[in-house]
C-alpha atoms as a printed R data frame, in Angstrom:
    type eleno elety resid chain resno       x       y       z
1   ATOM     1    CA   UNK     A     1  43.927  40.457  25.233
2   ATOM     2    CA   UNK     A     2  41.138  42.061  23.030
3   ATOM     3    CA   UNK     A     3  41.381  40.193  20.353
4   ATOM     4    CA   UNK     A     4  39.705  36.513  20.824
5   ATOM     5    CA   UNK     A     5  40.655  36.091  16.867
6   ATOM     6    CA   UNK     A     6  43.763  36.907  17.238
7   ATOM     7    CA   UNK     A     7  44.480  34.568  20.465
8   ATOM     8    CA   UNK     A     8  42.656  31.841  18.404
9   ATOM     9    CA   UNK     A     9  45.134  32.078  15.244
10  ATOM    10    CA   UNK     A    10  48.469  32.042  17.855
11  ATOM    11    CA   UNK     A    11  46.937  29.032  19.677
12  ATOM    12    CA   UNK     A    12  46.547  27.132  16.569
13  ATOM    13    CA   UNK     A    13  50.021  27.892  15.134
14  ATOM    14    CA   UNK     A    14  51.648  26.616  17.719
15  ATOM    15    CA   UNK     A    15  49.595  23.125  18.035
16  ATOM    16    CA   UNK     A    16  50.657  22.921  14.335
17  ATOM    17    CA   UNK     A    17  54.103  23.785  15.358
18  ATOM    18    CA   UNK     A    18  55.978  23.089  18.517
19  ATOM    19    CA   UNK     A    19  58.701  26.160  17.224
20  ATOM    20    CA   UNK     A    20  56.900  29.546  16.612
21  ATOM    21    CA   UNK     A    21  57.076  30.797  13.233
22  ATOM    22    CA   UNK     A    22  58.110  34.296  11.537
23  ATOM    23    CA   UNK     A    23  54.444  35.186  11.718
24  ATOM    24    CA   UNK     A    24  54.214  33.679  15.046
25  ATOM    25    CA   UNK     A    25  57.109  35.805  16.191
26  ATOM    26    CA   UNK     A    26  56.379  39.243  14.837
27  ATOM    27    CA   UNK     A    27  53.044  39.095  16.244
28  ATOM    28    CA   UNK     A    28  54.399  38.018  19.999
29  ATOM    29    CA   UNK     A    29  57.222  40.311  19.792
30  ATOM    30    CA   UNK     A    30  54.752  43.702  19.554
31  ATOM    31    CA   UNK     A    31  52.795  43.523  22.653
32  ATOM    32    CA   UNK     A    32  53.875  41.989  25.968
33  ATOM    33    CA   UNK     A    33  50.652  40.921  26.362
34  ATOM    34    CA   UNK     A    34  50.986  38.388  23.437
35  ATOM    35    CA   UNK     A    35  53.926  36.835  24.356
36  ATOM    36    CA   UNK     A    36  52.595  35.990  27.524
37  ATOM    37    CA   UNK     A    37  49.676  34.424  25.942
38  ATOM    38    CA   UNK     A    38  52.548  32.386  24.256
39  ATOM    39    CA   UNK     A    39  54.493  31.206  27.532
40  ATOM    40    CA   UNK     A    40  50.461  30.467  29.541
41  ATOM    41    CA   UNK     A    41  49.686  28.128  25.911
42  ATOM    42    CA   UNK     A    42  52.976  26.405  26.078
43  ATOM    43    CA   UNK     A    43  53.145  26.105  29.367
44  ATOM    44    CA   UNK     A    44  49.091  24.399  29.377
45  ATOM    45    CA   UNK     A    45  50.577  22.261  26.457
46  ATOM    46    CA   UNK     A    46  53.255  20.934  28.347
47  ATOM    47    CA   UNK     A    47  51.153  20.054  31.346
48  ATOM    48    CA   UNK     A    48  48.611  18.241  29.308
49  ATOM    49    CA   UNK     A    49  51.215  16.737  27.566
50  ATOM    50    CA   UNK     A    50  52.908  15.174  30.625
51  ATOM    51    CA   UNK     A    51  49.425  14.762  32.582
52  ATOM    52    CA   UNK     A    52  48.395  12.376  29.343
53  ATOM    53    CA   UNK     A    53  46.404   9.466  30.906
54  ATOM    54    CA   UNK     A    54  47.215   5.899  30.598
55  ATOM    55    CA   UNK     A    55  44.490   3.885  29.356
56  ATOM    56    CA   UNK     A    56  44.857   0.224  31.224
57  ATOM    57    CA   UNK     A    57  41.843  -2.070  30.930
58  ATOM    58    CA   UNK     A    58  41.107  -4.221  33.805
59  ATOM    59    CA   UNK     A    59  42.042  -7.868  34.371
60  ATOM    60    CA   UNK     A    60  38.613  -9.273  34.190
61  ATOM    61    CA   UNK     A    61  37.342  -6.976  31.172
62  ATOM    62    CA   UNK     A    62  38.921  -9.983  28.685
63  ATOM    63    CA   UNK     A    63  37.782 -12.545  30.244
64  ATOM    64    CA   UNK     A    64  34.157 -10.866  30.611
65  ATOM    65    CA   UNK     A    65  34.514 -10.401  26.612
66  ATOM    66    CA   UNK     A    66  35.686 -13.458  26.130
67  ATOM    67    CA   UNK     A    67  33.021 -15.657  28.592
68  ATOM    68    CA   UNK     A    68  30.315 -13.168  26.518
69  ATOM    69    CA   UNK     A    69  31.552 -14.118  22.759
70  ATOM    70    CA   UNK     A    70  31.297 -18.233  23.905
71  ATOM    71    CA   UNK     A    71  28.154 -17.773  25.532
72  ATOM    72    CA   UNK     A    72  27.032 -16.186  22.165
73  ATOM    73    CA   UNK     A    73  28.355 -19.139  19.861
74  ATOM    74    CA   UNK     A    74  26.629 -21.695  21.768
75  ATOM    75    CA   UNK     A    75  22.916 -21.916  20.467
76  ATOM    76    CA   UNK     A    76  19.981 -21.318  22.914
77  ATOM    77    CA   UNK     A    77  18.038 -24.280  25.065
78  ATOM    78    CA   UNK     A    78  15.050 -24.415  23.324
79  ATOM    79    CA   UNK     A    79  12.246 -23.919  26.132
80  ATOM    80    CA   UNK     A    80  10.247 -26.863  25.983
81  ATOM    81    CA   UNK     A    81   6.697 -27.157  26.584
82  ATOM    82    CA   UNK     A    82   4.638 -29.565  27.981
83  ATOM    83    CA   UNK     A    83   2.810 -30.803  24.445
84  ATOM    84    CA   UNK     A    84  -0.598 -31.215  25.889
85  ATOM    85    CA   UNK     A    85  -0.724 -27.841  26.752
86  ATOM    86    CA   UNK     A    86   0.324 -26.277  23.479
87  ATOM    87    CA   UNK     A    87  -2.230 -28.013  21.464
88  ATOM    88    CA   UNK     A    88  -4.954 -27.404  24.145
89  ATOM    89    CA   UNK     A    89  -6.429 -23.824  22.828
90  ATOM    90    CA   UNK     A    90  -7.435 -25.769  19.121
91  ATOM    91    CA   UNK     A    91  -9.981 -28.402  20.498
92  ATOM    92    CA   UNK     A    92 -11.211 -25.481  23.031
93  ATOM    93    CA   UNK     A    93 -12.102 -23.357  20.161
94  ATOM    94    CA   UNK     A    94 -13.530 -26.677  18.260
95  ATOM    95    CA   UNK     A    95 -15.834 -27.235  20.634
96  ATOM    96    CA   UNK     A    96 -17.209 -23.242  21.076
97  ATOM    97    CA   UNK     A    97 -17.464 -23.256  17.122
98  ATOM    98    CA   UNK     A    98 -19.393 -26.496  17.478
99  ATOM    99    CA   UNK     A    99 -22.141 -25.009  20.629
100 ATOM   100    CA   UNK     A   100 -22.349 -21.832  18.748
101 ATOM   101    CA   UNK     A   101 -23.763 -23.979  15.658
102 ATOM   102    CA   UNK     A   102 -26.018 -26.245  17.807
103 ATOM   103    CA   UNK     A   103 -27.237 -22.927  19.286
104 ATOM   104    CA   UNK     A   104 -27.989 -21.456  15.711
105 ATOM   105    CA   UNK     A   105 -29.481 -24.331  14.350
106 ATOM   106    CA   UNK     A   106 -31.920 -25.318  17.144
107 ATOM   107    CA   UNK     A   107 -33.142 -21.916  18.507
108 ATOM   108    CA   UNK     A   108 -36.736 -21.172  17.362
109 ATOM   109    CA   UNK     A   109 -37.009 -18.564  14.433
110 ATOM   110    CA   UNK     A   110 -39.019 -15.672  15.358
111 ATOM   111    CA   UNK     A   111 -40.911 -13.980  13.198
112 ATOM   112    CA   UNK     A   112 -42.086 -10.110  13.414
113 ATOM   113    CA   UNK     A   113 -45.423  -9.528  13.921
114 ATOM   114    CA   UNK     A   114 -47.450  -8.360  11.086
115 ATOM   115    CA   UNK     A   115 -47.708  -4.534  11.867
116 ATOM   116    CA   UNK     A   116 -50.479  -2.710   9.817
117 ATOM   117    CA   UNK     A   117 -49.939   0.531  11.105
118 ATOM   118    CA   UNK     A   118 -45.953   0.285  10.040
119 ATOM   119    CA   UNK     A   119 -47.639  -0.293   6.218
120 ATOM   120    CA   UNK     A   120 -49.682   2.600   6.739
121 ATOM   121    CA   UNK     A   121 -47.397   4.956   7.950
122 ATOM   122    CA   UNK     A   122 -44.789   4.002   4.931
123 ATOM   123    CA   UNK     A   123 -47.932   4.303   2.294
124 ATOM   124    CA   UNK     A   124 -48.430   7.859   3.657
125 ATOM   125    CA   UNK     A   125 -45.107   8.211   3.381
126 ATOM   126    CA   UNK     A   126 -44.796   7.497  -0.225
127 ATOM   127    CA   UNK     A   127 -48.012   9.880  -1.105
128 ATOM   128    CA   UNK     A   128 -46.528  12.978   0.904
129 ATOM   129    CA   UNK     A   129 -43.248  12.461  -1.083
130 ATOM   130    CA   UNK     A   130 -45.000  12.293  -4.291
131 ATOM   131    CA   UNK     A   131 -47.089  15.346  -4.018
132 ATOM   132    CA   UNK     A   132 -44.157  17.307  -3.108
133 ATOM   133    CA   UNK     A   133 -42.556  15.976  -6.543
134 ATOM   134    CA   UNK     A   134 -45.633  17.574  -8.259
135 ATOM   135    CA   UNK     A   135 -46.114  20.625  -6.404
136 ATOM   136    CA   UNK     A   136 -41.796  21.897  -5.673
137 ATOM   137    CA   UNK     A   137 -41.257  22.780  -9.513
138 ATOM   138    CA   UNK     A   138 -43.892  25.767  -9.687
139 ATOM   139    CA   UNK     A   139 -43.195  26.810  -5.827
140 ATOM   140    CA   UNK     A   140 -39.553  26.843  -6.991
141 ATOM   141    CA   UNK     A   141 -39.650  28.468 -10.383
142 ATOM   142    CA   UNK     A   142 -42.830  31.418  -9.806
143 ATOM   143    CA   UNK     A   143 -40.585  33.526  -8.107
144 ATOM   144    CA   UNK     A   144 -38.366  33.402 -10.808
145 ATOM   145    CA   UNK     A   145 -40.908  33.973 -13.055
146 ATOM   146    CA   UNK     A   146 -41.864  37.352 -11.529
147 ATOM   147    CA   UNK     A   147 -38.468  38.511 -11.316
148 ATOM   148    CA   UNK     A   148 -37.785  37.444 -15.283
149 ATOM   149    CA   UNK     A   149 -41.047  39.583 -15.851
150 ATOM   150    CA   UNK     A   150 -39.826  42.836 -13.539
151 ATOM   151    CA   UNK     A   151 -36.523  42.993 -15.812
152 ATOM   152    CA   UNK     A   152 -38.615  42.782 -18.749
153 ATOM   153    CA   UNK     A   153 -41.006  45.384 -17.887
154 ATOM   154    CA   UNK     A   154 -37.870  47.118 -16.845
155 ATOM   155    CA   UNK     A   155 -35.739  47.147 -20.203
156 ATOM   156    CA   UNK     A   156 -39.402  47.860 -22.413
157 ATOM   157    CA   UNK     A   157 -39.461  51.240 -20.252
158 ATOM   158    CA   UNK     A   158 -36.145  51.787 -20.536
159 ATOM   159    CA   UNK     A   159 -35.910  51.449 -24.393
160 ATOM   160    CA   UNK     A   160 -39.128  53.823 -24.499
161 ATOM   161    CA   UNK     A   161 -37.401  56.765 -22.248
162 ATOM   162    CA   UNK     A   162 -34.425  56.384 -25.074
163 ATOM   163    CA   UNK     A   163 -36.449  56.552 -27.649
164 ATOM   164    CA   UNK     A   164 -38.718  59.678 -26.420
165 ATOM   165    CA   UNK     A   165 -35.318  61.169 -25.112
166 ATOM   166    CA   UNK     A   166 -34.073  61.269 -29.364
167 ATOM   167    CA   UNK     A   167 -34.110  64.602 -30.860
């Protein structure tokens, strides 16, 4: 069969209906081909039809659903602990708290040496950083300067050629 659409369209007519319709007919009745398509779909119908399994749960699946929905209804032994042992980790950590205080209380302070050359150092520092304040603005704005000064010189010479160039 070369047509896949046309098989398609046949095959569903007949699920809808066991008895072929006019359609149905007039397109089984042109080629042979077709109408054999017809007997292999009713014939696979039939066998599926007849081959149909029976579904038949097993004896103990009810009972196993059964034992599971009790089991389920009855609430849960609560897992007891020994009582000792639950409140055991809060006077542990009491205790560490405590040390850790007696530690920070009684351990000797130490205090830095007195370091003249850290002084120093900062102090030089501070003076480098302030002459650099002083000295950046004309290091950053002479070359500026010059350029500003070029353009000027530039447009003055410019404005002179025009002027000379003027009948």
């Amino acid at each position: 069969m070369k047509s896949w659409f046309t098989k398609s369209r046949i095959s569903a007519a007949l699920d809808a209906h066991p008895q072929p319709s006019a359609w149905l007919r007039r397109r089984l009745s042109r080629p042979a081909e077709l109408s054999g398509l017809e007997q292999e779909m009713m014939a696979l119908d039939r066998d599926l039809r007849q081959t149909a399994p029976t579904a038949e749960a097993p004896a103990s699946l009810h009972r196993s659903i059964m034992q599971a929905v009790r089991a389920s209804q009855r609430p849960a032994a609560a897992q007891r602990q020994p009582s000792a042992l639950r409140w055991l980790p809060a006077p542990v950590l009491a205790v560490m708290l405590l040390l850790v205080a007696v530690w920070a209380l009684h351990s000797p302070v130490r205090q830095p040496p007195a370091n003249k050359q850290t002084l120093a150092a900062a102090t030089t520092a501070l003076q480098v950083g302030d002459q650099m304040v002083r000295a950046m603005p004309s290091a950053v704005v002479a070359p500026l300067s010059d350029e500003l000064e070029r353009i000027t010189r530039d447009l003055d010479n410019t404005a002179q050629f025009l002027l000379a160039s003027l009948p």
